[in-house]
RODO-2510 file (C-alpha; in nm, 4 decimals, decimal comma):
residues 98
     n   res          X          Y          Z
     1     x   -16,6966    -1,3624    -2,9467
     2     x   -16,6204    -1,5876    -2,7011
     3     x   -16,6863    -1,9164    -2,9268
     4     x   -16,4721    -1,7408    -3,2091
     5     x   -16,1669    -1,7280    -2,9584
     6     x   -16,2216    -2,0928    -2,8924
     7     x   -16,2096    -2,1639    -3,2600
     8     x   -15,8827    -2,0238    -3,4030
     9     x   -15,6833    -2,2318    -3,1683
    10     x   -15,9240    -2,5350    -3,2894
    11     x   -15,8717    -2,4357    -3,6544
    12     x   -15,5151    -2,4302    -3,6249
    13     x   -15,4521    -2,7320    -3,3851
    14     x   -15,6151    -2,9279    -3,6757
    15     x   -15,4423    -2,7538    -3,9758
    16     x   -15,1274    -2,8539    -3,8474
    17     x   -15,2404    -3,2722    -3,8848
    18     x   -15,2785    -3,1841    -4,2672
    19     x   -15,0275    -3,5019    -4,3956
    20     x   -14,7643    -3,3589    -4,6502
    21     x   -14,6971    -3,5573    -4,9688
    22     x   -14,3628    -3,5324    -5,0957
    23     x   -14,3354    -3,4215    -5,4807
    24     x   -14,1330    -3,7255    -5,6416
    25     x   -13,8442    -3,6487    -5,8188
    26     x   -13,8654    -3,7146    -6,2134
    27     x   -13,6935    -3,9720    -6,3778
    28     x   -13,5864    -3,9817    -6,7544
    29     x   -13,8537    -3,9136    -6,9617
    30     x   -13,8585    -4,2541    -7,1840
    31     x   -13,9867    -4,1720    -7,5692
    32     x   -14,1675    -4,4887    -7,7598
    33     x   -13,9547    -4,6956    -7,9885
    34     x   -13,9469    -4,5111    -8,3232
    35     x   -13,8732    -4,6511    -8,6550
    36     x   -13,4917    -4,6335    -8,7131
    37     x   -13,4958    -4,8131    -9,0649
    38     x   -13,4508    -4,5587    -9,2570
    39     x   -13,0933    -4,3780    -9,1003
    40     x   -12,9521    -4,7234    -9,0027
    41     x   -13,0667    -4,7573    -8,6086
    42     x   -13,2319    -5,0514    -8,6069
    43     x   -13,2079    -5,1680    -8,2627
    44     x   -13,0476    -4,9054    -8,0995
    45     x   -13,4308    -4,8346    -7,9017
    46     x   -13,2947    -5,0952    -7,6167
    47     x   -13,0245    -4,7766    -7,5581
    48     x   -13,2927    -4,5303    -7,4337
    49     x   -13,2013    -4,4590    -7,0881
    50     x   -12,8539    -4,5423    -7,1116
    51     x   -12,5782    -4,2755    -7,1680
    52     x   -12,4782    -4,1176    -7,4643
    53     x   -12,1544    -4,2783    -7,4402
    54     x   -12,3184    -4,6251    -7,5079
    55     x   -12,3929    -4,5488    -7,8797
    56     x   -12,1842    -4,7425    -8,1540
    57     x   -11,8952    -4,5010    -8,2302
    58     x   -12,0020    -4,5912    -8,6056
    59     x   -12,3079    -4,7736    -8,7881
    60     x   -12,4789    -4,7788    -9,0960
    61     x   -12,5518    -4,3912    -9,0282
    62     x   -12,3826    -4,1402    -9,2186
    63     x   -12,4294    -3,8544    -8,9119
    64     x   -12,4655    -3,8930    -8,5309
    65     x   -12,6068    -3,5705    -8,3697
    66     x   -12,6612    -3,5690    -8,0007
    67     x   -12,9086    -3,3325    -7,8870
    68     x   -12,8538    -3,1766    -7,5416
    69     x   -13,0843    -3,0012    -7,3774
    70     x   -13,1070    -2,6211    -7,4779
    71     x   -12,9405    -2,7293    -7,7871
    72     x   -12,9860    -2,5445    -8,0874
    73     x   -13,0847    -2,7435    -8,3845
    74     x   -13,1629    -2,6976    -8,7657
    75     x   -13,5167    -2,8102    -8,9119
    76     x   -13,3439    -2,9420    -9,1952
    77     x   -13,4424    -3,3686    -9,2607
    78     x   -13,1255    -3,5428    -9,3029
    79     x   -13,2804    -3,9277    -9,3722
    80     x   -12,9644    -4,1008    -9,2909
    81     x   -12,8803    -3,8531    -8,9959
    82     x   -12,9514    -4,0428    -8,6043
    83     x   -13,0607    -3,7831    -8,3516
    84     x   -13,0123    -3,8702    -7,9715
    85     x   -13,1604    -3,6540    -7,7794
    86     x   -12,9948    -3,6730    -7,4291
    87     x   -13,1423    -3,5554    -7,0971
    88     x   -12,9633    -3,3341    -6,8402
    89     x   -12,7532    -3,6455    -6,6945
    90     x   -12,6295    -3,7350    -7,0072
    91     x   -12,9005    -4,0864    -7,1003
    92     x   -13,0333    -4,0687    -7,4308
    93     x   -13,4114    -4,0193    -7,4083
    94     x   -13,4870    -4,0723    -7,7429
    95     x   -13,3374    -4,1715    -8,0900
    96     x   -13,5019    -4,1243    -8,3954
    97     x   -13,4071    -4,0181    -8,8124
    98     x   -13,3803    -3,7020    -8,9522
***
């Protein structure tokens, strides 16, 4: 019994030199360059993480949709339609047709 007294304070002297690793914070999440030919982007990939705002106000596009997060959004393909999809701070995480 003795021994098991002399242990706890043991146990917990060297619990407390456990090293804590902060959890890094999460940056945008960056999607790969996808083939923008066929609604007009070409070249609008170098935008991902930038904001929204940075997109051409007009293009060879017929429809710009910018996807929030928690947006709603149809299934329907639109070929000429560019989707941004944005992240919480506004930069566009990824662009692609449809």
């Amino acid at each position: 019994m003795r021994i098991l007294t002399h242990l706890i304070p043991l146990t917990l002297t060297l619990s407390a030199c456990v090293a804590v690793v902060p959890t890094p914070i999460p940056g945008p999440v960056v999607a790969p360059a996808a083939d923008l030919t066929q609604c007009g982007g070409n070249g609008l990939y170098v935008l991902v993480g930038h904001p929204a705002t940075s997109l051409p106000d007009s293009g060879t596009w017929s429809y710009l949709r910018v996807i929030k997060p928690g947006t709603v959004v149809t299934m329907d393909y639109v070929a000429n339609r560019l989707n941004a999809r944005v992240d919480p701070m506004g930069r566009i995480v990824s662009l692609t047709c449809g």
